[in-house]
N, C-alpha and C positions, 0 to 999 in steps of 0.2 A: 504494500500500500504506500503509496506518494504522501510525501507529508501534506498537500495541498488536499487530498483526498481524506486523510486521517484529519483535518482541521474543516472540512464539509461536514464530515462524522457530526466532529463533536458541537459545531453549533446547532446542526440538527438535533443532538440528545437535548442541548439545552434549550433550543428554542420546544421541544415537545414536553419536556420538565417545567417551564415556563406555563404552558397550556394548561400541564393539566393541575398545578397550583392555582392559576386564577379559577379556573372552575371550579377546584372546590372549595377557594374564597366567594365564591358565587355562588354555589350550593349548586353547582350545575352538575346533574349525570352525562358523562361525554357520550354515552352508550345511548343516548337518545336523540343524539344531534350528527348532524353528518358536517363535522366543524373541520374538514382539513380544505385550509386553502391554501393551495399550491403555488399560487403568485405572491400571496403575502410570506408561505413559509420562504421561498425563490429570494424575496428581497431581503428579508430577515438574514440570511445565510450572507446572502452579499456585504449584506451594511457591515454585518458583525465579522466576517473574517480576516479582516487585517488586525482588528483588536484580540480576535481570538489565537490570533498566530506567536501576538506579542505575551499575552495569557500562557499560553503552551510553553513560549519558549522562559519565560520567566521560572515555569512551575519543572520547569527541565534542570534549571539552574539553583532549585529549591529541593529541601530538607521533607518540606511538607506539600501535600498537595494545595493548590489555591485556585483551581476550576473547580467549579460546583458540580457540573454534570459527572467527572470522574470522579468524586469523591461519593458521589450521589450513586452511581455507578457500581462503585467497587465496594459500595456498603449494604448492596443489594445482591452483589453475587461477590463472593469473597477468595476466588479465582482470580478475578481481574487484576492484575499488575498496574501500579501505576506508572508504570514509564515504558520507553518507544525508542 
């Protein structure tokens, strides 16, 4: 996997982690909304991936993790390694 490809990844987990936190600050069931939009998650990905590249390479250069989606991630399955 291209690092460009591994940083699409991971703002995809957070922008779908982002989702489904406001939802249930909203008390929204997502299982009853067909809530994926593809142009807005498209831009989401865009906006965010220079920041997220700077994100990654910081948490490379770090002790601890400091992206939320990996932390969020590897505390849900406890397999997942945090570095690349």
């Amino acid at each position: 996997m291209t690092k460009d490809t591994f940083i699409r990844w991971m703002c995809l987990v957070e922008l779908v982690l982002l989702t489904e936190e406001k939802a249930e600050e909203l008390k929204l069931d997502l299982d009853k909304f067909d809530w994926v939009k593809p142009i807005a998650f498209k831009k989401y990905i865009n906006d965010r991936f220079k920041s997220m590249e700077v994100d990654i390479e910081a948490e490379a250069n770090s002790k601890k993790p400091l992206i939320k989606p990996m932390v969020k991630l590897a505390s849900i399955n406890k397999n997942i390694e945090l570095s690349y």
